[in-house]
C-alpha positions in Angstrom: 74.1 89.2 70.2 70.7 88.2 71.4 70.9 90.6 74.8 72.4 93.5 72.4 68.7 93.3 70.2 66.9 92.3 73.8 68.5 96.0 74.9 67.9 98.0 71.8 64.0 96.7 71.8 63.8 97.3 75.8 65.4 101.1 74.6 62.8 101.7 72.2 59.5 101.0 74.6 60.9 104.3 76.5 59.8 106.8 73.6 57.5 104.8 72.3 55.7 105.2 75.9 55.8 108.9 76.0 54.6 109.7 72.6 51.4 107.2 72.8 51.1 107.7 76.7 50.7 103.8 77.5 52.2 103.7 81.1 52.8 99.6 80.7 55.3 100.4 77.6 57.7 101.9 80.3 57.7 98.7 82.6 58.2 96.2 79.3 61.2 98.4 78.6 62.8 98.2 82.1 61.6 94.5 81.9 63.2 93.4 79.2 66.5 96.1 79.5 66.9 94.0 82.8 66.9 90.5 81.5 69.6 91.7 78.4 71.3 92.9 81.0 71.2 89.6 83.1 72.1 87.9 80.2 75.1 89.2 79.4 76.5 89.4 83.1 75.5 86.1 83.0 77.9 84.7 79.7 80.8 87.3 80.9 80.7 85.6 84.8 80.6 82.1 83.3 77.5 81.5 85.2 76.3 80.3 81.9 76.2 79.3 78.4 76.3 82.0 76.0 73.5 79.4 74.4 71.8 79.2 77.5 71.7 82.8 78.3 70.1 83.4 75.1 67.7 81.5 75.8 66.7 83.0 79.1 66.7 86.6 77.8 64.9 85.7 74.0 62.0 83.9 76.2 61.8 86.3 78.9 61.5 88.9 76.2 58.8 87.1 74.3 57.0 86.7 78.0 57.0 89.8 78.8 55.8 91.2 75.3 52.7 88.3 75.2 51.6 89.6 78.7 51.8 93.3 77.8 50.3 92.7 74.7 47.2 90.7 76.8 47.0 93.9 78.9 46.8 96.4 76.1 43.7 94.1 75.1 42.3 93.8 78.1 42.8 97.7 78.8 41.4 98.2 75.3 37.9 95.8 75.7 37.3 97.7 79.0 37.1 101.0 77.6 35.6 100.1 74.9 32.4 98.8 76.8 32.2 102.1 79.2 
């Protein structure tokens, strides 16, 4: 369950990209598409747990959303002092 919402929000940074034109939405949403991916190759191998997994894709997720989120600030304070 958690790598089916991991996919649908790595789906929705593709649009969501285009119509603001931020080029770092488009890497979050391969980002975290990969890792729901991962994870659920991962529980249907047996590699892992479907516990463990979750955990792996839910904090990957939340990673790379807190270090987009950083650059967007970043990006943000930079222009704003030009």
């Amino acid at each position: 369950m958690i790598s089916l919402c991991g996919l649908v929000a790595g789906l929705h940074f593709f649009p969501l990209g285009w119509s603001i034109h931020q080029n770092s939405y488009y890497i979050l949403g391969i980002w975290t598409c990969l890792l729901a991916v991962m994870g659920y190759w991962l529980v249907i191998s047996g590699r892992l747990t479907d516990h463990d997994a979750n955990v792996l894709v839910a904090y990957g997720c939340a990673a790379g959303s807190a270090s987009d989120g950083i650059g967007v600030v970043l990006r943000t304070r930079h222009l704003i002092r030009q």
